[in-house]
Steps between C-alpha positions, in 0.01 A plus 500: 500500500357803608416773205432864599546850449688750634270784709609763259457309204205403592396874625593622133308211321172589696576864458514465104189272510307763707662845338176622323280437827301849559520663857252486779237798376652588177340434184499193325807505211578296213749266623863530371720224385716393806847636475803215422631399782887545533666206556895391557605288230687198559873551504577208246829366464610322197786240388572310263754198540750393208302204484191685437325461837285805535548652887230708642507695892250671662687625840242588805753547749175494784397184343420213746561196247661452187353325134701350291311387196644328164274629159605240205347568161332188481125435515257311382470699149881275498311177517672281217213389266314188671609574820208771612606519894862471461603839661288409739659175593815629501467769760427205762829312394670768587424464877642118464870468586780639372874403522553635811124494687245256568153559384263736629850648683322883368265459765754381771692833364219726558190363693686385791676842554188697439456575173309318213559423082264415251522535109263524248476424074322736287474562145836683489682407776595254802562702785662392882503693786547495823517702836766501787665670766752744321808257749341196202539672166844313448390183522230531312696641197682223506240245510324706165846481327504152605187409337562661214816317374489194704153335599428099478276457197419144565232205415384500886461889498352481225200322506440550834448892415297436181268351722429810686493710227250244361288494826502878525357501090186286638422762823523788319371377183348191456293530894440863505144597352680778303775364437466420145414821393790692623707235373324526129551905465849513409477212238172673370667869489775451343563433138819388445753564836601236712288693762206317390686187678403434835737579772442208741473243232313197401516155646573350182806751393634461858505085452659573165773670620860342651808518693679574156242834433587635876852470434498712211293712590658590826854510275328761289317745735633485837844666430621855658492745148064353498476615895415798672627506932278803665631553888333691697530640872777614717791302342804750452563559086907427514372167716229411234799540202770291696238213558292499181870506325623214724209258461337609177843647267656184429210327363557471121262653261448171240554535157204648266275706538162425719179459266255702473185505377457684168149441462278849414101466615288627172254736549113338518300526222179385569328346879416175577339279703642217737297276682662312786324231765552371837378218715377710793421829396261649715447797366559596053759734463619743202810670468583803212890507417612747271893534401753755704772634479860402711503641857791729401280664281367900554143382505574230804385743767189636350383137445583403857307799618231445264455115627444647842295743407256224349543203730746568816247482791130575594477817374671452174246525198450141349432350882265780540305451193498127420547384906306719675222683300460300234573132658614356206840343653635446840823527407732747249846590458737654200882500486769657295695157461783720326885262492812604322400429123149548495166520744133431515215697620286236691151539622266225657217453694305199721151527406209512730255221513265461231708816274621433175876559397388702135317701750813541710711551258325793334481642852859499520583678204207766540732596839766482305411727244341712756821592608665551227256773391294635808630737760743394803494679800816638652439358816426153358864546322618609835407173696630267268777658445606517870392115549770424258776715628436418838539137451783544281667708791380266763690202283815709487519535895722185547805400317283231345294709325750683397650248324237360356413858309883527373496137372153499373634861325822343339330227345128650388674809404901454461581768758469480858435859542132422390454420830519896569322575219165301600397728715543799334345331183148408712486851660546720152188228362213755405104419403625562153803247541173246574338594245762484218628159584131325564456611129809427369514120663129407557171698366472386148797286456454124454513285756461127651164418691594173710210355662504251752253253642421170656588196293236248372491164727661241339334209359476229716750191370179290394360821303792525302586152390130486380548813275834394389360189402224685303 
């Protein structure tokens, strides 16, 4: 789907970006910060059903295509103890049958008309959504409410989609290079939260698990007062009510409440060091994680910014000082990894050939601190800044987007108005801002130093029975 702009949003982003520019002959002046840029907030539209089902609209009445997406409060941060992957697993059941469609019917529903669906599991959540031709909203509201009270949880389903989940664990774990380590971080950064449990899984909890486990745990999450419906595009409000109350009002909301997780990350005391191996690693890797905060907290903008600042792109400061001058990686990054109860602050590197990861590491945490505590020029501010907002607005030009910022906003922050806030937040982000929440999260406080390299060959079978003989 195409993603763009509107010519006078765009006009107004490039004018912000370029507000301080001198004119032709006049002298040179210190630049200026770039002045917010005004933007129409989303004209949200809330419900709430007697059965607890949480209603969301965004109406674009220009809007070429429609989104209907389905938030439930479910992710892998859910998993039930020994079953690492679960969430995971579930949100490909739930494109099996149902009692009323065959399997894989979602894509009959929206790829042969034009559209598309996908979902995804995160830490948090497990998210559908889909996008159709506003005449196809119907339908598809009634497949999602079909779904969610009445899909075939069976043995052949079953196994057949713990296979893929299992065959998706070895790509992007177990045969990507990298893999490992970005799997490793959240068990290594987090003390005590379920965070720290893998999202995709592990072979040997997936085998563990059965028919029995899915059953109960599709009884005890998928149920309309644990789900969030965001619709977005031209569909009339009084048409939305009168079809969301047909298909979705006489679900029942079960009995008892939904659980939650209760459990409070501690605050670090002291750093540590992980070590983690893989069988083709081509290059050693090291990655710095310090604990965050939730994303609905007031620092969750400056940190974003200040990520950028240090690692989004070329020109950003770590890729200019330990890619390109001082050719000590070939490859950096740093994310605010911020979810609903708590966050971490990650930063990594690739190294270059033949350059140690102490080396690295120190590197990283002298641009850190650097900062933290040097100067920031208003136009570097300025241009990250913009990047962000930009691609935030260019997100929000189809109902998809849309959606996704009011659904990511309910559950990260409990109020889909966040989505209006974001931008606002990012734009009001000063050098101080930076500053204060690079000291507050990072310089000085302890942290976890996970290095990564290439495995030692394995013995040979003859080698090892003569040693265990010894």
């Amino acid at each position: 789907m195409a993603r763009r702009l509107r010519p006078l949003a765009l006009a107004a982003v490039l004018a912000a970006s370029l507000a301080w520019a001198p004119q032709a002959g006049a002298a040179p002046a210190a630049p200026a910060a770039a002045a917010p840029l005004a933007v129409k907030p989303l004209p949200i539209r809330t419900r709430t059903l007697a059965n607890g089902l949480q209603v969301v609209q965004v109406r674009d009445p220009d809007a070429a295509d429609a989104s209907v997406q389905v938030w439930y409060r479910v992710g892998s941060k859910d998993d039930p103890q020994g079953r690492s992957g679960f969430a995971h697993l579930f949100e490909h059941l739930m494109f099996k049958s149902t009692a009323h469609m065959k399997s894989e019917s979602f894509d009959r529903l929206t790829e042969d008309v034009g559209g598309e669906n996908n979902a995804f599991t995160a830490d948090d959540t497990t998210a559908y959504f889909c996008v159709v031709p506003p005449n196809h909203v119907e339908r598809i509201l009634w497949a999602e409410a079909d779904r969610m009270s009445l899909l075939n949880v069976d043995e052949a389903n079953f196994h057949s989609e713990r296979a893929v989940v299992e065959e998706e664990l070895r790509q992007r774990v177990l045969a990507d290079p990298y893999g490992r380590l970005f799997n490793a971080i959240p068990k290594a950064g987090y003390i005590a939260h379920p965070y720290k449990r893998p999202g995709i899984g592990s072979i040997e909890d997936l085998e563990s698990s059965s028919l029995d486990d899915v059953k109960a745990f599709y009884r005890t999450y998928y149920r309309p007062d644990n789900a969030v419906l965001v619709v977005t595009g031209p569909t009339d409000p009084r048409q939305l009510d009168e079809w969301v109350d047909k298909y979705f009002g006489p679900l029942k909301r079960p009995e008892g409440a939904v659980p939650r997780v209760e459990v409070k990350e501690p605050q670090r005391q002291e750093g540590a060091k992980v070590e983690v191996t893989g069988p083709n690693v081509p290059l050693p890797a090291v990655a710095l994680i310090w604990q965050g905060p939730a994303k609905s907290a007031h620092d969750a903008a400056a940190l974003r910014v200040a990520a950028s600042l240090l690692a989004d792109g070329d020109s950003s400061r770590m890729n200019d000082a330990l890619v390109v001058h001082r050719q000590l990686a070939q490859k950096v990054g740093i994310t605010a990894d911020l979810n609903a109860d708590a966050g971490l602050v990650v930063a990594y590197a690739i190294a270059a050939s033949g350059k140690s990861l102490p080396e690295i590491d120190q590197a990283i945490q002298a641009e850190i601190a650097r900062l933290a505590k040097g100067p920031i020029a208003p136009a570097e501010l300025d241009k990250v800044r913009t990047r962000l907002v930009t691609a935030t607005l260019v997100e929000r030009e189809t109902p998809l987007g849309q959606a996704m910022a009011i659904g990511d906003a309910v559950i990260m922050r409990g109020d889909p108005e966040g989505a209006n806030r974001d931008l606002a937040e990012l734009q009001a982000v000063t050098a101080a801002d930076v500053q204060r929440v690079l000291a507050r999260y990072m310089v000085g406080h302890p942290h976890v130093t996970l290095d990564y390299t290439q495995a030692a060959p394995a013995a040979p079978a003859a080698d090892a029975a003569k040693k265990e003989a010894q």
